[in-house]
N, C-alpha and C positions, 0 to 999 in steps of 0.2 A: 532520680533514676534508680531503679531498681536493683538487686545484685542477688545471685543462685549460686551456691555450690551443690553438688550430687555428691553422695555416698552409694555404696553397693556393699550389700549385707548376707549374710549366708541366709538359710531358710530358718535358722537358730536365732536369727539377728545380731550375730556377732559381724564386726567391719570385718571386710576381706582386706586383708596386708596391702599396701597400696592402692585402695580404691576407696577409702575415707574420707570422711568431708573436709580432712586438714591438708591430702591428697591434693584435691579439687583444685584446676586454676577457677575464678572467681569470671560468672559474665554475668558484664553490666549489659542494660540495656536490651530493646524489644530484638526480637528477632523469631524469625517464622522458622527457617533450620539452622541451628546450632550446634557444632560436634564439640563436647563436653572434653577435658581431659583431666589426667589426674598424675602430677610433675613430668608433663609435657607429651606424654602418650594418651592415644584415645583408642586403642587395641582393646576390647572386653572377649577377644575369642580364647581367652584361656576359661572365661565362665561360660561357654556354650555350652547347653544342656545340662544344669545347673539351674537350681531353683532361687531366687533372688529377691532380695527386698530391696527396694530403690526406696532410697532416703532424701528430701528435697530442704534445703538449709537457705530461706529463700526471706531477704526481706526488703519490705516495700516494693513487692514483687505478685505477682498471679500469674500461677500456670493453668494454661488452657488444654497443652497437649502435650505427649512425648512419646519418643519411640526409640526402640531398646534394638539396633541391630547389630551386626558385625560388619566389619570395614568392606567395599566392594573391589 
C-alpha cells in the first residue's frame, strides 16, 4: 500500500509555517478524492491568490491527479 504526504511552498520554495510535509497527516491507500490536511486542518484559504509550489512526498505511490481548491 502506498503512502503521500503534501507540502506547500512559497514561489521562493521555502515551506510555508504549517503546511510542510512534517505538517502532513499521511494517506494510505487508493483514492479518487482525498481532502489532504496538515495537524488536522485542511483550510489553504489563507494562501488564495498566492503563487504555490505543491510538494508530493509519495512512496510506493503514483499520482495521476490533483486539485488545489478552497473548502466549499
Amino acid at each position: 500500500m502506498g503512502a503521500c504526504r503534501v507540502g506547500i511552498m512559497d514561489a521562493e520554495g521555502e515551506t510555508i509555517p504549517g503546511f510542510g510535509v512534517e505538517n502532513c497527516s499521511i494517506v494510505y491507500g487508493n483514492h479518487v478524492a482525498k481532502v489532504v490536511s496538515w495537524d488536522g486542518a485542511s483550510d489553504v484559504s489563507a494562501l488564495a491568490g498566492k503563487s504555490v509550489r505543491i510538494y508530493f512526498d509519495m512512496r510506493a505511490a503514483k499520482l495521476y491527479a490533483f486539485e488545489f481548491k478552497a473548502a466549499e
